[in-house]
C-alpha positions in Angstrom: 0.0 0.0 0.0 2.7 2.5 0.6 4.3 2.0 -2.2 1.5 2.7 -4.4 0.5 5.5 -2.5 4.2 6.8 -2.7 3.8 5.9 -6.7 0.6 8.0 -7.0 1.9 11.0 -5.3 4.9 11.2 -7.1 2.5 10.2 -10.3 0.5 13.7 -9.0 3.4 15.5 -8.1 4.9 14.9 -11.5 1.1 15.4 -13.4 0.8 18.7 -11.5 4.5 19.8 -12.3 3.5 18.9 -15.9 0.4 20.4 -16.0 2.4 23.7 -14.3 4.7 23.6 -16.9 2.3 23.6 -19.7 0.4 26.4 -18.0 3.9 28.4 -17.6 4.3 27.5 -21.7 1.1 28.6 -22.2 1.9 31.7 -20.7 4.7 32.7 -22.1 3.5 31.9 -25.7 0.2 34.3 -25.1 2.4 36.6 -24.0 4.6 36.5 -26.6 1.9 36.6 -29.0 0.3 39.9 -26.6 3.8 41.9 -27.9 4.1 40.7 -31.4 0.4 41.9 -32.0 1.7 45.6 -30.0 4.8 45.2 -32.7 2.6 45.0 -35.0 0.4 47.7 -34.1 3.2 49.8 -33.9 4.7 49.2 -37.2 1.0 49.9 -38.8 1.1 52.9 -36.5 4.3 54.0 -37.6 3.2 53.2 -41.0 0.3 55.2 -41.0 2.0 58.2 -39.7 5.2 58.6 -42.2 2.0 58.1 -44.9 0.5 61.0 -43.1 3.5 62.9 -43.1 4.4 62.2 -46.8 0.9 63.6 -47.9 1.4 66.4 -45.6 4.4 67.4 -47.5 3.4 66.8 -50.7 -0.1 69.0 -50.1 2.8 71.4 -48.6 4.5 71.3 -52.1 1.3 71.6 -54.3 0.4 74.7 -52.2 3.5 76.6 -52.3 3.6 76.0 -56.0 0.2 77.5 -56.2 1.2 80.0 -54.6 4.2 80.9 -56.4 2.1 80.7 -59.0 -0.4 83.0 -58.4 2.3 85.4 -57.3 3.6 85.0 -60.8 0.3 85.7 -62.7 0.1 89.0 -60.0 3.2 90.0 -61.0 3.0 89.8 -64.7 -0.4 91.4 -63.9 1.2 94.1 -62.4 3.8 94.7 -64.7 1.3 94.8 -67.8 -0.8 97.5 -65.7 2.1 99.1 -65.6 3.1 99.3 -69.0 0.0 100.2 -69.8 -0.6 103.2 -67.9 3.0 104.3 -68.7 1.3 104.3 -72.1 -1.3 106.4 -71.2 0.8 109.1 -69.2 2.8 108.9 -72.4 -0.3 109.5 -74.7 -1.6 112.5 -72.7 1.7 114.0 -72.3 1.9 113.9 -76.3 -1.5 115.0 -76.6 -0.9 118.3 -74.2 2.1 118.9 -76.0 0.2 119.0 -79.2 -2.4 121.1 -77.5 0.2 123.6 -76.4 1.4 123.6 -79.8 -2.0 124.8 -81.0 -4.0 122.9 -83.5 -2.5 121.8 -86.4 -2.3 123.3 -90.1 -4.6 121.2 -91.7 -6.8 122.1 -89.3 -6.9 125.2 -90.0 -7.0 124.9 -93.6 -10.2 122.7 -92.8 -11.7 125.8 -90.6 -11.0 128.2 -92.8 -12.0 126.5 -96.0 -15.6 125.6 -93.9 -15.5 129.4 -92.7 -15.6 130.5 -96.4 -18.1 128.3 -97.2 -20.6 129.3 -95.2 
C-alpha cells in the first residue's frame, strides 16, 4: 500500500508539475503573442503616420507651388498695368504737347475753307 500511494503521489506531483509547466508554456506563448500583436500595431502605427507625413508634405508642395504661381500671374499682372498706364501718361503727355502747340495746319485749312463756305 505504501508503495502505491508513494507511486501515486509522485504520479501527482509529476502530473501537476507537468500540467504547471504547460500552464507556464502557455503563458509565455500568449504573451509572446500579446507583444508581437503591439509590434505590429506599432509598425502599422508608424506606417500610418510617415504616410501622413508624406501627404502632408506633398499637399505642402502643391500649395507653395500655387502659390508661387499665383504670385507670378500677380506680377505679370502688375507689370502689364504698368506698362500700360505708362502708355497712357505717355499719350496725354503727347496730346498736351500737341495742344500747347495749338492745333494743327490742316486744321486750320479745314476751318478756314468751312469758314468761307458758309
Amino acid at each position: 500500500k505504501t508503495r502505491r500511494r508513494m507511486q501515486q503521489y509522485t504520479r501527482q506531483q509529476r502530473d501537476q508539475s507537468m500540467a504547471e509547466q504547460e500552464a507556464r508554456r502557455k503563458r509565455i506563448e500568449d504573451e509572446a503573442q500579446v507583444a508581437d500583436e503591439r509590434i505590429m500595431q506599432a509598425i502599422r502605427s508608424q506606417e500610418r503616420a510617415k504616410a501622413r507625413a508624406a501627404e502632408f508634405r506633398h499637399r505642402e508642395r502643391s500649395e507653395e507651388k500655387a502659390r508661387a504661381l499665383l504670385q507670378e500671374e500677380q506680377h505679370v499682372r502688375q507689370q502689364e498695368l504698368a506698362e500700360v498706364a505708362q502708355l497712357e501718361r505717355q499719350r496725354k503727355r503727347q496730346w498736351r504737347a500737341e495742344l500747347a502747340r495749338g492745333p494743327a495746319t490742316p486744321l486750320r485749312s479745314d476751318m478756314s475753307s468751312r469758314a468761307s463756305s458758309r
